[in-house]
Gaussian input, Z-matrix of N, CA and C with variables (Angstrom, degrees):
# hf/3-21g

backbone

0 1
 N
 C     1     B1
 C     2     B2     1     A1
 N     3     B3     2     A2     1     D1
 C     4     B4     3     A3     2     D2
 C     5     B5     4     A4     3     D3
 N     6     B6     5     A5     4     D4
 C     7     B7     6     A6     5     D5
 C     8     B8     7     A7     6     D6
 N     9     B9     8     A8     7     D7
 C    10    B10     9     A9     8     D8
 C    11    B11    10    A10     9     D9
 N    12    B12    11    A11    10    D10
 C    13    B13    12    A12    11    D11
 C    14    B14    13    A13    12    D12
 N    15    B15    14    A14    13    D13
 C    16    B16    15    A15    14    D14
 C    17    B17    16    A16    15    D15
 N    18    B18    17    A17    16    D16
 C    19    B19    18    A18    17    D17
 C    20    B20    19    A19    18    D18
 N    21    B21    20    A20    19    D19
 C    22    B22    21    A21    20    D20
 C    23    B23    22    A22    21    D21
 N    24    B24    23    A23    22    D22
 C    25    B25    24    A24    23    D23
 C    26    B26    25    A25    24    D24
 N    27    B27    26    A26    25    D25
 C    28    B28    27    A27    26    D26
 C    29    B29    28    A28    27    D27
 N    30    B30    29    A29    28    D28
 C    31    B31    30    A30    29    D29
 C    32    B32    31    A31    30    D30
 N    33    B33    32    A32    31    D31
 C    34    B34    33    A33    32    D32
 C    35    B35    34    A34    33    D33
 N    36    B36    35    A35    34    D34
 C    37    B37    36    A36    35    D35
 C    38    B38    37    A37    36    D36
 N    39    B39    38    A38    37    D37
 C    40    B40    39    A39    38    D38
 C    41    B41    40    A40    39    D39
 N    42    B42    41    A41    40    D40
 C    43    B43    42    A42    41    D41
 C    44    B44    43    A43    42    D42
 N    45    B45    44    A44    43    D43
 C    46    B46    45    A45    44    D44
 C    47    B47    46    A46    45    D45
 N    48    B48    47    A47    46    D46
 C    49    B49    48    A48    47    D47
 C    50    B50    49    A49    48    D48
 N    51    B51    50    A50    49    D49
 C    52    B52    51    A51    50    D50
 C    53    B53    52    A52    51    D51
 N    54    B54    53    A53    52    D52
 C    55    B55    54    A54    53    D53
 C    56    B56    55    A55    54    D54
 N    57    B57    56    A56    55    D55
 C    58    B58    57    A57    56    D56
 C    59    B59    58    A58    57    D57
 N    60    B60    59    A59    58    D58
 C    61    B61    60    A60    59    D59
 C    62    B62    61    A61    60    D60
 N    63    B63    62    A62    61    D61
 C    64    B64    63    A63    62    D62
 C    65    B65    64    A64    63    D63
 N    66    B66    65    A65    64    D64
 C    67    B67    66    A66    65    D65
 C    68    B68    67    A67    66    D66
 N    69    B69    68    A68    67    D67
 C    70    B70    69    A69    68    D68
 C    71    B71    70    A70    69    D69
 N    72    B72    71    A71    70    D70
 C    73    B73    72    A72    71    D71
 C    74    B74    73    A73    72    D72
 N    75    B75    74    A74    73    D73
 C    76    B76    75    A75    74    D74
 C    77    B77    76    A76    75    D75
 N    78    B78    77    A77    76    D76
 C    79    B79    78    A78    77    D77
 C    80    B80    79    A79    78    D78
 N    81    B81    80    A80    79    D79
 C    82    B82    81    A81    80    D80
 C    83    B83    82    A82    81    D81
 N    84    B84    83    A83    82    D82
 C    85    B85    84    A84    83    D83
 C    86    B86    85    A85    84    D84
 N    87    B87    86    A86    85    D85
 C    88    B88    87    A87    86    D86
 C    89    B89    88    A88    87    D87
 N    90    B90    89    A89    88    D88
 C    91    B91    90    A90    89    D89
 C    92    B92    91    A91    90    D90
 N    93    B93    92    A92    91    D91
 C    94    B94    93    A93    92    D92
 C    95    B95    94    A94    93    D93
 N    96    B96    95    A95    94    D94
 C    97    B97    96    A96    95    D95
 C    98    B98    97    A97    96    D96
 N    99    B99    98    A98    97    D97
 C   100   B100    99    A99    98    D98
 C   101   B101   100   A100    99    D99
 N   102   B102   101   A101   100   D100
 C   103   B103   102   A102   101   D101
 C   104   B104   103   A103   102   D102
 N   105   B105   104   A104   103   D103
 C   106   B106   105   A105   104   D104
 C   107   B107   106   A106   105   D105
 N   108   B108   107   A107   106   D106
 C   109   B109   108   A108   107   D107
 C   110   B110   109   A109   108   D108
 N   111   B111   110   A110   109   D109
 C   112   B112   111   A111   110   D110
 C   113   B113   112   A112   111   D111
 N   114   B114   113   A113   112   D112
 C   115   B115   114   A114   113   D113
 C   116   B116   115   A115   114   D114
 N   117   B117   116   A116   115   D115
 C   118   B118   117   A117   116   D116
 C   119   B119   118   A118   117   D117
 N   120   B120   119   A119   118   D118
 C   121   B121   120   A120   119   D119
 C   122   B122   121   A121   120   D120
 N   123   B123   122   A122   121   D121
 C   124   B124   123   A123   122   D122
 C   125   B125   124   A124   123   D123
 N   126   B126   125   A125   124   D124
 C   127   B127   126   A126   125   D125
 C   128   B128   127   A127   126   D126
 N   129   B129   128   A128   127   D127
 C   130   B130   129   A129   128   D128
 C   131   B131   130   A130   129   D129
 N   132   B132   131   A131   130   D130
 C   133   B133   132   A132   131   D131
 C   134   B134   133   A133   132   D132
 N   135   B135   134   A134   133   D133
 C   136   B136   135   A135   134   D134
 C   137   B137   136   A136   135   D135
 N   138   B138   137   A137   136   D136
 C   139   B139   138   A138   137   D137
 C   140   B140   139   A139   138   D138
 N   141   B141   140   A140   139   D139
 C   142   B142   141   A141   140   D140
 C   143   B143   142   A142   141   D141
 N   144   B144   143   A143   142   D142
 C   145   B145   144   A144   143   D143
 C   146   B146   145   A145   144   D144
 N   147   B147   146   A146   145   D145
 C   148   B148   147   A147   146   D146
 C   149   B149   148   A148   147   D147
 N   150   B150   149   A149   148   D148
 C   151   B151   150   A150   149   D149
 C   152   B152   151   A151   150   D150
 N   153   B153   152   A152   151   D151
 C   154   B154   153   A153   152   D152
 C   155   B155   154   A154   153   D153
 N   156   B156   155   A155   154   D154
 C   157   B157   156   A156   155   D155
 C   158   B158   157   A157   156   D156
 N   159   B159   158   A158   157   D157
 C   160   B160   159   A159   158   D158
 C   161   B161   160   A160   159   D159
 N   162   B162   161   A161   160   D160
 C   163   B163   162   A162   161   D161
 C   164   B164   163   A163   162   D162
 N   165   B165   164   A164   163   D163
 C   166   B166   165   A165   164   D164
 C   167   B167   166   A166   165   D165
 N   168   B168   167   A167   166   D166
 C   169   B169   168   A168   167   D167
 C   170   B170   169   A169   168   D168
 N   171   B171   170   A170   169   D169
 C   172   B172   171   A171   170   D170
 C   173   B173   172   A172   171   D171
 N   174   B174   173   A173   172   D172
 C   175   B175   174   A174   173   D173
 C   176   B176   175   A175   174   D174
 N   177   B177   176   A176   175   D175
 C   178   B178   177   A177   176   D176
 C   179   B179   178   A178   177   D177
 N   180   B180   179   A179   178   D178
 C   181   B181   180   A180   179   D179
 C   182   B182   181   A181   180   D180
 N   183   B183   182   A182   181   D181
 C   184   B184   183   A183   182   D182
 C   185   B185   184   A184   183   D183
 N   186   B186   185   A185   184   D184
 C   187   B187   186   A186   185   D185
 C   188   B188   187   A187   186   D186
 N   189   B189   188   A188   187   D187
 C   190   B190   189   A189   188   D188
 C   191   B191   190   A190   189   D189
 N   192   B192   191   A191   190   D190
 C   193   B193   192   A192   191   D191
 C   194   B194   193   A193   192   D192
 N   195   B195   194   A194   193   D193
 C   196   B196   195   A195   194   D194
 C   197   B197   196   A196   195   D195
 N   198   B198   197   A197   196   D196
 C   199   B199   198   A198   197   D197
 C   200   B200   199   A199   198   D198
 N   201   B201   200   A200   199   D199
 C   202   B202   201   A201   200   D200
 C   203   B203   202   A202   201   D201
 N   204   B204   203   A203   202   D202
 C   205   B205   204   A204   203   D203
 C   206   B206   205   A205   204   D204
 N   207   B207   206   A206   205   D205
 C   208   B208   207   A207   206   D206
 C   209   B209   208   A208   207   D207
 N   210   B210   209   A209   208   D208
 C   211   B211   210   A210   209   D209
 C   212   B212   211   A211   210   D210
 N   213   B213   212   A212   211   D211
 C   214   B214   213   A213   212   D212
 C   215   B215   214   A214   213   D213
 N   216   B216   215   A215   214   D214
 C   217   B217   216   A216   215   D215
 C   218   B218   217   A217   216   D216
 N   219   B219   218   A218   217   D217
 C   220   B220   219   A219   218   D218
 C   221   B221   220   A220   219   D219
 N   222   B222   221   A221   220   D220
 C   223   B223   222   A222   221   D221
 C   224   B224   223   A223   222   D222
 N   225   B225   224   A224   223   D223
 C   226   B226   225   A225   224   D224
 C   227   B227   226   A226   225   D225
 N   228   B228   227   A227   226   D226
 C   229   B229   228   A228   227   D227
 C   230   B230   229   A229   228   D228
 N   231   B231   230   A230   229   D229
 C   232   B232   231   A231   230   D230
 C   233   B233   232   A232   231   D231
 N   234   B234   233   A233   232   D232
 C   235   B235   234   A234   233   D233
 C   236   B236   235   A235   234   D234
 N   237   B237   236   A236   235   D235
 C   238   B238   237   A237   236   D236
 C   239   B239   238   A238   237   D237
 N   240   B240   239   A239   238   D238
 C   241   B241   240   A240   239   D239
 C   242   B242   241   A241   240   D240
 N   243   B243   242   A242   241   D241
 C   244   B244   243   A243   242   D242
 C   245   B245   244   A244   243   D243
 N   246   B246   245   A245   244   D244
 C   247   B247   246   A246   245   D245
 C   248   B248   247   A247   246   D246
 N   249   B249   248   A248   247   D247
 C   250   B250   249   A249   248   D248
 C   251   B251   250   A250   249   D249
 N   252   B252   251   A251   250   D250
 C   253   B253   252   A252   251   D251
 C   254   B254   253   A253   252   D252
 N   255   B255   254   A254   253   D253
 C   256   B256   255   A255   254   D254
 C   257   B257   256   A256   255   D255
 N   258   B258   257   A257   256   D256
 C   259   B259   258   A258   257   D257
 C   260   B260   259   A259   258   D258
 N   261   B261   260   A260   259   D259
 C   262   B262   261   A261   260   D260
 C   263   B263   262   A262   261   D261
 N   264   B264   263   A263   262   D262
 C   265   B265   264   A264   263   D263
 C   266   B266   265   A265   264   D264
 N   267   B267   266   A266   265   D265
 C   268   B268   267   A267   266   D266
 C   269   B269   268   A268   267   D267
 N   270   B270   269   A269   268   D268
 C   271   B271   270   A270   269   D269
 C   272   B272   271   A271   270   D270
 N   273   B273   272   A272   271   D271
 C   274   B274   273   A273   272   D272
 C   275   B275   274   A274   273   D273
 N   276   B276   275   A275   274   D274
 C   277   B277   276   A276   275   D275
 C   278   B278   277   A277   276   D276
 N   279   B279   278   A278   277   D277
 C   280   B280   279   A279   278   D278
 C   281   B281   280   A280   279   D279
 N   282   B282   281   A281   280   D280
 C   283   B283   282   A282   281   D281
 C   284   B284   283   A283   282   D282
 N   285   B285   284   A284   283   D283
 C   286   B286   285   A285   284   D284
 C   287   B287   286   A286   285   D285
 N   288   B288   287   A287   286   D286
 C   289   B289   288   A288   287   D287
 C   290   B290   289   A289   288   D288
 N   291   B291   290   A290   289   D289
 C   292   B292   291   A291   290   D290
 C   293   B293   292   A292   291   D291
 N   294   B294   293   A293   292   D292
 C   295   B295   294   A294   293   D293
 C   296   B296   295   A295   294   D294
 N   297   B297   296   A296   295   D295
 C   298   B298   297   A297   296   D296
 C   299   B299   298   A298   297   D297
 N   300   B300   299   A299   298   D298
 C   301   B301   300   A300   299   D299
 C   302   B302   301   A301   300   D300
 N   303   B303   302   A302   301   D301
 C   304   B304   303   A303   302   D302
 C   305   B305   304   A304   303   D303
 N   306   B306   305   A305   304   D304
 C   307   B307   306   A306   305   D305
 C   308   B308   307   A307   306   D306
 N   309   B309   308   A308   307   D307
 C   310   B310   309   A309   308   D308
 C   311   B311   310   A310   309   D309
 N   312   B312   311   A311   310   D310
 C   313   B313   312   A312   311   D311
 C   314   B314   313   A313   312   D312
 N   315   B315   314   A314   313   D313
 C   316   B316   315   A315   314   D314
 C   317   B317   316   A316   315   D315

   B1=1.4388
   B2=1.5055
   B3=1.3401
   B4=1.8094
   B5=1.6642
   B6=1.3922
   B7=1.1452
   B8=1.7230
   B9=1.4192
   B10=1.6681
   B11=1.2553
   B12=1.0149
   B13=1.7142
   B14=1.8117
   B15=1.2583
   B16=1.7065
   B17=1.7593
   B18=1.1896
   B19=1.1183
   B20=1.8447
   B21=1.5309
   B22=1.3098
   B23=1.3811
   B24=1.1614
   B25=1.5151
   B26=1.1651
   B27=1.4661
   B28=2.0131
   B29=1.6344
   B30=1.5294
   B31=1.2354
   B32=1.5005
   B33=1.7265
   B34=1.4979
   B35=1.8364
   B36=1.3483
   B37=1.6175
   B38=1.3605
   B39=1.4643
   B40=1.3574
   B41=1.6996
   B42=1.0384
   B43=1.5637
   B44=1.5410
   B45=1.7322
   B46=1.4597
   B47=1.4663
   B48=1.3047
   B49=1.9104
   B50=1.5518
   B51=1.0476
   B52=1.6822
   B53=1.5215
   B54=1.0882
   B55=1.4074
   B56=2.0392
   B57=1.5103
   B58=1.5335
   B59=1.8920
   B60=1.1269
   B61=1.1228
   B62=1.5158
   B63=1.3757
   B64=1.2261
   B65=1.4401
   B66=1.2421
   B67=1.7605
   B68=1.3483
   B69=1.0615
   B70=1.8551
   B71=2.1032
   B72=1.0854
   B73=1.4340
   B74=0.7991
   B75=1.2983
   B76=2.0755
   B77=1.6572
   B78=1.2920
   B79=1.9727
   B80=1.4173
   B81=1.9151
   B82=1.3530
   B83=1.5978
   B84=0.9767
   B85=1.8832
   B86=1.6134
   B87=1.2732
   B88=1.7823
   B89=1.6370
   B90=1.4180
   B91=1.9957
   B92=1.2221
   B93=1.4910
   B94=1.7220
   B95=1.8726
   B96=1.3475
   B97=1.4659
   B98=1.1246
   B99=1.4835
   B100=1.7373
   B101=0.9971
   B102=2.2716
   B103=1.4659
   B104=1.8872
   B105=1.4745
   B106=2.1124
   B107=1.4943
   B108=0.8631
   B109=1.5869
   B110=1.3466
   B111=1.6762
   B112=1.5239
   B113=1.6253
   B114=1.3199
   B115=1.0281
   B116=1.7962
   B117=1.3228
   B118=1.7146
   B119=1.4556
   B120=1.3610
   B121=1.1100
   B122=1.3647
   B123=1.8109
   B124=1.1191
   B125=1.2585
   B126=1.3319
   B127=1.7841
   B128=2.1257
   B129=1.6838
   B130=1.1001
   B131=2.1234
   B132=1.6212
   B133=1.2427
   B134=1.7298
   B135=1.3716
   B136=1.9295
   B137=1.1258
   B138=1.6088
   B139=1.1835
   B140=1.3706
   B141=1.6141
   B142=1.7290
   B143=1.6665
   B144=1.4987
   B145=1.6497
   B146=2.0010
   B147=1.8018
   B148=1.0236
   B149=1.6689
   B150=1.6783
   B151=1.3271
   B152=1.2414
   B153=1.2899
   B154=1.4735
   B155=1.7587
   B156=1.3750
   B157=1.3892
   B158=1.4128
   B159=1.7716
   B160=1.4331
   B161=1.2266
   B162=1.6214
   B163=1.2600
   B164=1.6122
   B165=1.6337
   B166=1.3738
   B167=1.6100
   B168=1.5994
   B169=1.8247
   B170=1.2543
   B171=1.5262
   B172=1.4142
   B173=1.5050
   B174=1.2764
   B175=1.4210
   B176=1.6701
   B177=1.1639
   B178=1.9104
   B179=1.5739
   B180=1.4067
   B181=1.5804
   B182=1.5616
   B183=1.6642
   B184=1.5665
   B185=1.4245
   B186=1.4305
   B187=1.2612
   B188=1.7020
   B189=0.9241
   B190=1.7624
   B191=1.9493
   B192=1.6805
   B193=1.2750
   B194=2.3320
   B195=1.2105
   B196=1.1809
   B197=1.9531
   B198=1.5859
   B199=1.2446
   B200=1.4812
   B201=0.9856
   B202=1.2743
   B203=2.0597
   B204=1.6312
   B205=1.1265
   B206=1.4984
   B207=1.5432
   B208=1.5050
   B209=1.5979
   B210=1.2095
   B211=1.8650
   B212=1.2640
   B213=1.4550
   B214=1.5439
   B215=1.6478
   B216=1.4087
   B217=1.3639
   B218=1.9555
   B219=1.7994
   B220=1.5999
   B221=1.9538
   B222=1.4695
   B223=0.9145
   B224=1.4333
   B225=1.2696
   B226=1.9643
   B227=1.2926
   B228=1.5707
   B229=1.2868
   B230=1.6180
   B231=1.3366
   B232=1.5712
   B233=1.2173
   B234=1.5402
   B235=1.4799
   B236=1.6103
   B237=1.4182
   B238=1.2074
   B239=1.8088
   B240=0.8122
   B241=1.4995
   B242=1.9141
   B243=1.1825
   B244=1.9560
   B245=1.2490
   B246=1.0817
   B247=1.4836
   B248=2.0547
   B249=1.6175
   B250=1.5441
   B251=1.5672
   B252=1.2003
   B253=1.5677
   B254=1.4433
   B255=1.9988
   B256=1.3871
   B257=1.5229
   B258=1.2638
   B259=1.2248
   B260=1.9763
   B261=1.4198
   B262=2.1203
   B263=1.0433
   B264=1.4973
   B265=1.3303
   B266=1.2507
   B267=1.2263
   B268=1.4552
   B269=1.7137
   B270=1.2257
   B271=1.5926
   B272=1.0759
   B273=1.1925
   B274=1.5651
   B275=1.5454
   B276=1.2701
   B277=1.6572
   B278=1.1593
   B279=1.6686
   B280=1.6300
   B281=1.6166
   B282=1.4798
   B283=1.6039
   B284=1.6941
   B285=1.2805
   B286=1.5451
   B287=1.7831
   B288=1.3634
   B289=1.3091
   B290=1.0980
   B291=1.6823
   B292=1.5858
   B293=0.9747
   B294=1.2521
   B295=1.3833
   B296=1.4557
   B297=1.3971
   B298=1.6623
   B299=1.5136
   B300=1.3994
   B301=1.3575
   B302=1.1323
   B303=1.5859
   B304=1.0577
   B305=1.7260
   B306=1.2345
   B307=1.8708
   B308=1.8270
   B309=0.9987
   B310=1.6370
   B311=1.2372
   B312=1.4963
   B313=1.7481
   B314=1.6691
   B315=1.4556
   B316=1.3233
   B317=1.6854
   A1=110.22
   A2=105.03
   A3=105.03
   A4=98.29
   A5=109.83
   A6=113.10
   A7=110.82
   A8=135.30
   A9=112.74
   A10=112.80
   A11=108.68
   A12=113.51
   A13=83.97
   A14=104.78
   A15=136.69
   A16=99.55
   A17=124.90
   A18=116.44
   A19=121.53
   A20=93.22
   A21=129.47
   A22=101.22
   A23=126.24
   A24=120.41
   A25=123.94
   A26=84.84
   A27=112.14
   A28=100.60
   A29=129.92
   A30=114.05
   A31=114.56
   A32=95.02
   A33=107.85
   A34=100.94
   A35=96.89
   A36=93.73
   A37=103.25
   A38=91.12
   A39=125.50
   A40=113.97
   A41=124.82
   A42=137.00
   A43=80.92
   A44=96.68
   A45=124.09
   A46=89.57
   A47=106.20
   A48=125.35
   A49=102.88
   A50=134.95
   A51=115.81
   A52=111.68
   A53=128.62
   A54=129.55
   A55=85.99
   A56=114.39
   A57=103.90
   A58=128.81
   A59=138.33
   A60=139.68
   A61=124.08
   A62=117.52
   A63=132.03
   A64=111.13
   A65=93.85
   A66=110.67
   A67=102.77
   A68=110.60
   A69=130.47
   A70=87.58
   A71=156.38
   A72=128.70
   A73=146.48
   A74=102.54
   A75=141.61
   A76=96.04
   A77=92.72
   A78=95.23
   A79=125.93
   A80=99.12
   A81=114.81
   A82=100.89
   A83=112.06
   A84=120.38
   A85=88.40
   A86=129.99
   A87=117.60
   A88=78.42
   A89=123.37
   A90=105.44
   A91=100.63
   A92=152.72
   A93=118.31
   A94=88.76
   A95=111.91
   A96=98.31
   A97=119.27
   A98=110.60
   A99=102.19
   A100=161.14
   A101=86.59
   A102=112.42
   A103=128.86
   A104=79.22
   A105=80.65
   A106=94.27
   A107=171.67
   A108=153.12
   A109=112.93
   A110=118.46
   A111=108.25
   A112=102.33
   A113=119.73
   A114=118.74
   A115=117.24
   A116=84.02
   A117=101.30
   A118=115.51
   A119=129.24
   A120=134.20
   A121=130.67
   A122=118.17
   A123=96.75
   A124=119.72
   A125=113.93
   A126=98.09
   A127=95.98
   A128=94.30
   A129=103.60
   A130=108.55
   A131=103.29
   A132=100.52
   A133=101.29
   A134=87.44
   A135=103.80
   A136=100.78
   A137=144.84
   A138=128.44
   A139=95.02
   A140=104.30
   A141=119.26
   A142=92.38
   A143=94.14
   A144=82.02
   A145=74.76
   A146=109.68
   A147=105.06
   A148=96.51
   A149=108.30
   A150=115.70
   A151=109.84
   A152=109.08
   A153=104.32
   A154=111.15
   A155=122.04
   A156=125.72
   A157=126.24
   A158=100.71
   A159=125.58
   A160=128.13
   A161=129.33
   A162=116.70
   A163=122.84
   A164=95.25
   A165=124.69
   A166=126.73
   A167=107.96
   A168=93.84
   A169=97.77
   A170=105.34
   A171=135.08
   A172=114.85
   A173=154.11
   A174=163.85
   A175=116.58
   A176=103.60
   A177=108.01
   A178=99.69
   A179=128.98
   A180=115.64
   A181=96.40
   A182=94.57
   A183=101.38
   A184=125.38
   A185=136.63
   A186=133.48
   A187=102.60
   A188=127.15
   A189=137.47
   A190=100.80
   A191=98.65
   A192=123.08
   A193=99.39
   A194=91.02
   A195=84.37
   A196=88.31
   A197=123.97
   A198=130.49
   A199=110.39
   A200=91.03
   A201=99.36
   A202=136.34
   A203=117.52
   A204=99.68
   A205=159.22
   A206=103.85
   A207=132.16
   A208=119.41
   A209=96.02
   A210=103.98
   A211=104.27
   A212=113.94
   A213=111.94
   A214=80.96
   A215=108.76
   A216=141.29
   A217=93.91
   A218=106.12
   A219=90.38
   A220=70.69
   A221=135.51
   A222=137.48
   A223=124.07
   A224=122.39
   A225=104.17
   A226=107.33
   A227=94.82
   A228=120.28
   A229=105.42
   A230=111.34
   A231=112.53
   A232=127.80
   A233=131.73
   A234=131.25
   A235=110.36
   A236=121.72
   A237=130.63
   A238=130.72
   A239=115.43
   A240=115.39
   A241=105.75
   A242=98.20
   A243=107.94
   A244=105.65
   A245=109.46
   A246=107.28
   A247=77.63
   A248=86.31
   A249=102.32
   A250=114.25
   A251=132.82
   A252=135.10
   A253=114.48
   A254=110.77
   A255=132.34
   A256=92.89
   A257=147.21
   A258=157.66
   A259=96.51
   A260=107.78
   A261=86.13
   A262=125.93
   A263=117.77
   A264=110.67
   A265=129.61
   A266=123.47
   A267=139.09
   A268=111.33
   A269=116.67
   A270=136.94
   A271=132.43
   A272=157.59
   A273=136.81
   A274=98.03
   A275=105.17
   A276=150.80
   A277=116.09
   A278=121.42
   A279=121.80
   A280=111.10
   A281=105.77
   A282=100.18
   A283=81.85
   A284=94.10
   A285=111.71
   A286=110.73
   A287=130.75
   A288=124.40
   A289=125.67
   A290=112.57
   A291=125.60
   A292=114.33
   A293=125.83
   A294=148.35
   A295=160.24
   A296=107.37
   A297=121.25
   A298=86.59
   A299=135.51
   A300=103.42
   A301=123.34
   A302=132.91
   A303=152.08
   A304=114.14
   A305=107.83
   A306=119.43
   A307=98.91
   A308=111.41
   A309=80.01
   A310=123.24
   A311=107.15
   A312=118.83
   A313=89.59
   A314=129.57
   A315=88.54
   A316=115.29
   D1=174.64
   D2=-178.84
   D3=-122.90
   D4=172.81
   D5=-175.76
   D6=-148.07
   D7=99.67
   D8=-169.29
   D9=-86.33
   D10=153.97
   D11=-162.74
   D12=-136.73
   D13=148.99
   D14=175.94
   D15=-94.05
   D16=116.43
   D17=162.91
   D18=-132.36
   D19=83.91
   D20=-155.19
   D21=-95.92
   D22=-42.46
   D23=-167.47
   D24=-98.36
   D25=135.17
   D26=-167.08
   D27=-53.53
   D28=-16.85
   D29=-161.49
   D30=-91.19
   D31=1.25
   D32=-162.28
   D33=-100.70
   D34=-13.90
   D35=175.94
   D36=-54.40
   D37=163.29
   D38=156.09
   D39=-104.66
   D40=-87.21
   D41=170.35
   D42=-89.08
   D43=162.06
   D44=-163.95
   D45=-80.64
   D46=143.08
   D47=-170.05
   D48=67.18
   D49=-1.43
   D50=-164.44
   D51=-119.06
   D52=135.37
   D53=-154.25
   D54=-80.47
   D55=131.42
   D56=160.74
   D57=-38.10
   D58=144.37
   D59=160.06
   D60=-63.20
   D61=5.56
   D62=174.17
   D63=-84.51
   D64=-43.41
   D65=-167.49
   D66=-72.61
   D67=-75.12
   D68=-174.85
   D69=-52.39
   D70=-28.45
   D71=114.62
   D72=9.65
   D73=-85.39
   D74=162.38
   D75=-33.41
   D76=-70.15
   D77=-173.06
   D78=-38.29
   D79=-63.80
   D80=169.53
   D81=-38.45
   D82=-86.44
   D83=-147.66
   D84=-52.70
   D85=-22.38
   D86=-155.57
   D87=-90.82
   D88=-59.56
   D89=-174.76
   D90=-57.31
   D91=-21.63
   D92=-166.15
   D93=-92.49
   D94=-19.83
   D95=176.87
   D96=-68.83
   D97=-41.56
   D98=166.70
   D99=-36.41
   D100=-60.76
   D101=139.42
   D102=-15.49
   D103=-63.97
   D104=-175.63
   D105=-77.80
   D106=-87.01
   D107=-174.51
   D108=-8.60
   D109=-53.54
   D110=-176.45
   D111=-83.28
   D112=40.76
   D113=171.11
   D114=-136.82
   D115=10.62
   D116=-175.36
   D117=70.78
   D118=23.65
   D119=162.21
   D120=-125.21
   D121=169.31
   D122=172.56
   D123=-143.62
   D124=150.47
   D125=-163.29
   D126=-138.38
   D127=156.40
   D128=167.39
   D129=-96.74
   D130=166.98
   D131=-178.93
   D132=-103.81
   D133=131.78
   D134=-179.58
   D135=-103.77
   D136=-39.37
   D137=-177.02
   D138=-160.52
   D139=139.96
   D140=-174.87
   D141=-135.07
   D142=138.56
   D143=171.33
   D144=-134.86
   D145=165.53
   D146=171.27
   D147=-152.89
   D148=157.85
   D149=-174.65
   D150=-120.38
   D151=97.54
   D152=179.63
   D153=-66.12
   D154=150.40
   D155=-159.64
   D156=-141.87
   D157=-20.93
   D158=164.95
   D159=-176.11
   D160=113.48
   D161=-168.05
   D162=-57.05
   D163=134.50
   D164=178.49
   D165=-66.83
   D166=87.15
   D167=-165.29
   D168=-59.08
   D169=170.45
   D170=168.40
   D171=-103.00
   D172=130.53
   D173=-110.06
   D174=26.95
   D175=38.51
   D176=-173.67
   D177=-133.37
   D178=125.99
   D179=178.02
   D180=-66.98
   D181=146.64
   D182=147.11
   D183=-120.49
   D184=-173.57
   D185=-173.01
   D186=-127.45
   D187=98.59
   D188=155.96
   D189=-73.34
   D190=127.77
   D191=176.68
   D192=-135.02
   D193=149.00
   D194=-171.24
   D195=-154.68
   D196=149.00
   D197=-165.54
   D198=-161.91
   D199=138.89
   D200=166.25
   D201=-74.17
   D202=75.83
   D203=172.62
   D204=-29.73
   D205=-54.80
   D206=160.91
   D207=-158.26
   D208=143.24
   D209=172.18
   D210=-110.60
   D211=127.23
   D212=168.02
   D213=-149.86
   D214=109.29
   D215=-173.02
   D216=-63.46
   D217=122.25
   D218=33.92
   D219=-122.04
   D220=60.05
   D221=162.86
   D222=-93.63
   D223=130.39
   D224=162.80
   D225=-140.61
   D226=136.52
   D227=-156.01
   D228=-94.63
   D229=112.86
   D230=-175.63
   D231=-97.22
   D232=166.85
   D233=159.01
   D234=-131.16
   D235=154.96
   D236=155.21
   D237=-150.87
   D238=165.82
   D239=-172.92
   D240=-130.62
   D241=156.96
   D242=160.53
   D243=-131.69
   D244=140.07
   D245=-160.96
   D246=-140.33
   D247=139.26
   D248=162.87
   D249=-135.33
   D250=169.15
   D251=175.16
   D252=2.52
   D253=50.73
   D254=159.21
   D255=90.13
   D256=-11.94
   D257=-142.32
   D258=-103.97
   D259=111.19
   D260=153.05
   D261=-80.01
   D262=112.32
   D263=178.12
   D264=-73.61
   D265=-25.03
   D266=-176.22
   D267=-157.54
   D268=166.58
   D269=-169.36
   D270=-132.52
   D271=138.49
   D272=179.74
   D273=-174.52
   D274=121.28
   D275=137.79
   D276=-53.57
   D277=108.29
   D278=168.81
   D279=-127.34
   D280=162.25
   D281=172.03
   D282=-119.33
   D283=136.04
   D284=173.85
   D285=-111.28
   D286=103.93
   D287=141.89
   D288=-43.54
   D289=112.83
   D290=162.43
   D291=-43.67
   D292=130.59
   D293=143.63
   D294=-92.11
   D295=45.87
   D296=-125.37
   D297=-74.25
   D298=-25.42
   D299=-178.99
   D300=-91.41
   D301=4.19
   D302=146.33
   D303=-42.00
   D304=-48.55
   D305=167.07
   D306=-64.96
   D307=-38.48
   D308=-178.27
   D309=-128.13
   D310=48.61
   D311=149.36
   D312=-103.72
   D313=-18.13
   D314=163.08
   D315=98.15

């Protein structure tokens, strides 16, 4: 699934107009986490790598999408994108450890 996120605030820059590389992070790993939730599961993140590809203004919506590549338990192998004014700005590849009892506390 996708998710749009507003990335409006000056506190989130990094350089003036540019969303920090922490955040646009934050995003990635928070859509592939989602992802496995709308999938009835739940996983922690074991390894994120991300490629930043073009800076991300700040007062411009962007669109965070995040998916599931492959599950081969108890690993799942993720993807996501940020996408701004049709543009990808950045990418990121995670291996997520399942967490099934994490899904049902809920």
């Amino acid at each position: 699934g996708s998710v749009r996120a507003s990335c409006a605030a000056r506190r989130s820059e990094g350089y003036a107009g540019s969303l920090h590389g922490g955040v646009i992070s934050a995003l990635l790993d928070g859509a592939m986490t989602h992802c496995i939730f709308a999938h009835g599961r739940a996983g922690v993140t074991g390894e994120l790598r991300v490629r930043y590809r073009h800076s991300v203004v700040t007062d411009h919506m962007a669109v965070v999408r995040g998916w599931i590549r492959r599950f081969s338990p108890p690993l799942c192998f993720m993807g996501a994108e940020l996408f701004q004014d049709g543009q990808v700005k950045a990418t990121a590849t995670a291996k997520f450890v399942d967490r099934p009892q994490l899904a049902e506390k809920g």
